[in-house]
N, C-alpha and C positions, 0 to 999 in steps of 0.2 A: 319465550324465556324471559325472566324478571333482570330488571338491571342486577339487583344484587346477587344473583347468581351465575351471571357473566363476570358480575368482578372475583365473586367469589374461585371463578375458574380460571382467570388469569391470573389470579393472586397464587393456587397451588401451580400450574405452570410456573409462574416466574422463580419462586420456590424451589423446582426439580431444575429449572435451566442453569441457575446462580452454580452451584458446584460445580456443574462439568463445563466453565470459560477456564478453570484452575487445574483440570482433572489431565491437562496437557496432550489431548488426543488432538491431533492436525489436519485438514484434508490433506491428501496426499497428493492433489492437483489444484492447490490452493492457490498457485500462482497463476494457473490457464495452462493453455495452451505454449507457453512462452515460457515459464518457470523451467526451473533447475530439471525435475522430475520427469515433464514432457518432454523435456530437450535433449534428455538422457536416452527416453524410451527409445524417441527415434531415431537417434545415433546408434542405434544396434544392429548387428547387419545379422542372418539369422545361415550358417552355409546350409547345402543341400543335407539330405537326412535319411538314409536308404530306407526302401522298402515304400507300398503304401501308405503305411500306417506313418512313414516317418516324413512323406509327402505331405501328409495332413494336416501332423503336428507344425511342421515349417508356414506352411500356408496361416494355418489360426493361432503362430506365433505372432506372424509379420503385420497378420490382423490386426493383435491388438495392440502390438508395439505403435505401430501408426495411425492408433484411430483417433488420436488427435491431430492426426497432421503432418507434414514434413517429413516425407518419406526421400528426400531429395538429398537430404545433411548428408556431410560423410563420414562414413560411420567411425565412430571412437572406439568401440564397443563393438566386442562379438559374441554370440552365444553358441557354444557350442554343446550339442545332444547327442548323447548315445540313447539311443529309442530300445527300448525289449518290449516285444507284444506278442504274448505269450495267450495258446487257447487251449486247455485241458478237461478232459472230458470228468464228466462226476457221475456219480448215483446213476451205478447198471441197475439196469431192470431184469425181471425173470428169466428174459431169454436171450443176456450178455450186448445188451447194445445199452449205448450211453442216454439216459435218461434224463441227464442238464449238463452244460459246458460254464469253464468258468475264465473269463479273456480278463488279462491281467495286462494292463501297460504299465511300463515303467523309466520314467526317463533319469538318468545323470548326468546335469549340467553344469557348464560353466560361465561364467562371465569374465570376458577378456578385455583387460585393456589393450588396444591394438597397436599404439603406440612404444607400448613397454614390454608385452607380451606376458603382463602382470594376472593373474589367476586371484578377481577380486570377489566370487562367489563362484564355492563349491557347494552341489546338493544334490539332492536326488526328489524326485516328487513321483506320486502314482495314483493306481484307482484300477477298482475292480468290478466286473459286474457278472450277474449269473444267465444263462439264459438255459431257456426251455428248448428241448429239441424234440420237435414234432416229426410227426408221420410224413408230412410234406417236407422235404429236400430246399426247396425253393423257399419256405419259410423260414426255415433253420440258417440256411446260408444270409439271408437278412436279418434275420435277428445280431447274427455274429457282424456282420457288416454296420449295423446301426450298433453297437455296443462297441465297436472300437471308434466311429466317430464321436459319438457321444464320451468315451474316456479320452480320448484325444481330446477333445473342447477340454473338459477337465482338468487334464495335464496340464495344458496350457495355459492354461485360468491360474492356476498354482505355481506357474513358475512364473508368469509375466508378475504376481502380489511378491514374491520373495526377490527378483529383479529387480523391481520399483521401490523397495522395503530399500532394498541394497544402496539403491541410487539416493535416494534421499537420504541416509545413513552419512554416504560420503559425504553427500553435501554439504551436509549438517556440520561433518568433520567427529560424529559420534562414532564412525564406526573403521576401525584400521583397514588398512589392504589385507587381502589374504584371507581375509577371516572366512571359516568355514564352517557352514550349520547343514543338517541335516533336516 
């Protein structure tokens, strides 16, 4: 490659980077490990959550609440989930048996202060997936079984970004108690 054509490509790079220092987007873990945000996640305590499926979701909340770290703090913060994991059959075939299943989770959370017993994020988050129901039994029963872990990971992904969203909000001091988004 010619010098002038390396400049010429860091010149349009530097170009596209200049607007978004102003564009006011933040990492969200900009401080590490130690920042406002981590410090938050991991002061969440997560209670237990019936059913399998709400075993799962606790497990790959606390996951990623702590995967920075300091699972030790005590907790400030609590989240609490009402879990719905719903599995309904679809598209009969010719001879009245279910031809695809449709497994819906759906969580409604909160975020508590545990000191005040203040309700500082109300929401709800979800995800759907379809699956095939074959001739084999034993297939079908795994399919349904990876399709609600796989929408658990999901759920959980969704509400640990609106949690985090939440915690740096207060931080910020942008965002009031109470406030409720869907």
């Amino acid at each position: 490659m010619s010098a002038n054509r390396i400049l010429s490509k860091a010149a349009s790079l530097l170009v596209v980077a200049l607007p978004l220092g102003g564009c006011g987007l933040q990492p969200m873990y900009g401080e590490g490990p130690h920042g406002s945000v981590a410090q938050g996640m991991a002061a969440i305590e997560v209670p237990a959550i019936p059913g399998k499926s709400g075993w799962l979701m606790r497990n790959a909340l606390i996951d990623q609440l702590h995967a920075a770290g300091s699972p030790g703090i005590t907790p400030r913060y609590r989240l609490d989930v009402r879990l719905d994991d719903k599995l309904e059959g679809l598209g009969l075939l010719a001879n009245n048996t279910v031809g695809r299943e449709r497994r819906t989770v759906r969580a409604r959370y909160q975020l508590v202060e545990i000191a005040t017993n203040r309700v500082l994020l109300d929401a709800t988050a979800g995800s759907d997936a379809g699956i095939d129901v074959v001739s084999s039994e034993y297939a079908t029963v795994a399919g349904e079984e990876t399709a609600m872990e796989n929408l658990v990971r999901v759920v959980a992904q969704r509400i640990i970004i609106k949690v985090s969203l939440q915690l740096r909000n207060s931080n910020d001091g942008s965002a009031g108690a109470g406030d409720k988004t869907k």
